[in-house]
C-alpha angles and dihedrals in degrees: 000000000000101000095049087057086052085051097050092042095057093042090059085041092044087057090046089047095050100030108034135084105179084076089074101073107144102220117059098233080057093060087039098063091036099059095039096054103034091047091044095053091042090057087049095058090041084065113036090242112137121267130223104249098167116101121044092253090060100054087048091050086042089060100050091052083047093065095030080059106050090045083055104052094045091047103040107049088177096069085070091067107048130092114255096248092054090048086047083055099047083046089062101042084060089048102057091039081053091053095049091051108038105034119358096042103029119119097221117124094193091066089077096036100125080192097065 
C-alpha cells in the first residue's frame, strides 16, 4: 500500500515538475508560499472542501490549483476513486516531495541569497 501511495505521489509530482512554472520561483520563501498554498488548494478542490477566496494572492493561488485540479483529474483517473482522506493524504505527500525538491534539497545556492 505504501508503495502505491509513493507511485501515485511521484506521478502528481512528475506532471508539476514538467508543467508548471510557478515551481521556478527563484527565492526559496517564494517556493515556500507557493507550494503551500497551490498544493493545498489543490487538495481543497480535490475534495470538494471550500477554498479561501479573500485576499488577491489567494485568488491567484485559487486559479493555479484550478488548473493543477482539473489536469489531474483528466490525467489520473484513479484520484477519482479514492476517499478524500486518502486524496488529502496523497495531497500532502506531494506537498512535502515539492518542498525537497524544490527548496530543502535543491542544490541552488541562489535560493538563500539574501542579495538577490
Amino acid at each position: 500500500m505504501e508503495e502505491l501511495r509513493k507511485e501515485r505521489i511521484e506521478q502528481l509530482v512528475d506532471y508539476i515538475m514538467k508543467k508548471c512554472l510557478w515551481q521556478f520561483h527563484s527565492r526559496a520563501w517564494d517556493r515556500r508560499d507557493q507550494n503551500e498554498n497551490i498544493l493545498l488548494k489543490t487538495k481543497q478542490i480535490l475534495c470538494d472542501e471550500k477554498v479561501a477566496l479573500e485576499t488577491p494572492a489567494d485568488r491567484c493561488y485559487w486559479v493555479d490549483a484550478v488548473l493543477l485540479a482539473e489536469a489531474y483529474r483528466e490525467k489520473y483517473a484513479w484520484l477519482e476513486g479514492l476517499p478524500k482522506e486518502e486524496v488529502a493524504d496523497i495531497m500532502k505527500g506531494v506537498h512535502e516531495r515539492m518542498d525537497y525538491l524544490t527548496i530543502d534539497g535543491s542544490l541552488n545556492q541562489e535560493l538563500t541569497d539574501q542579495h538577490y
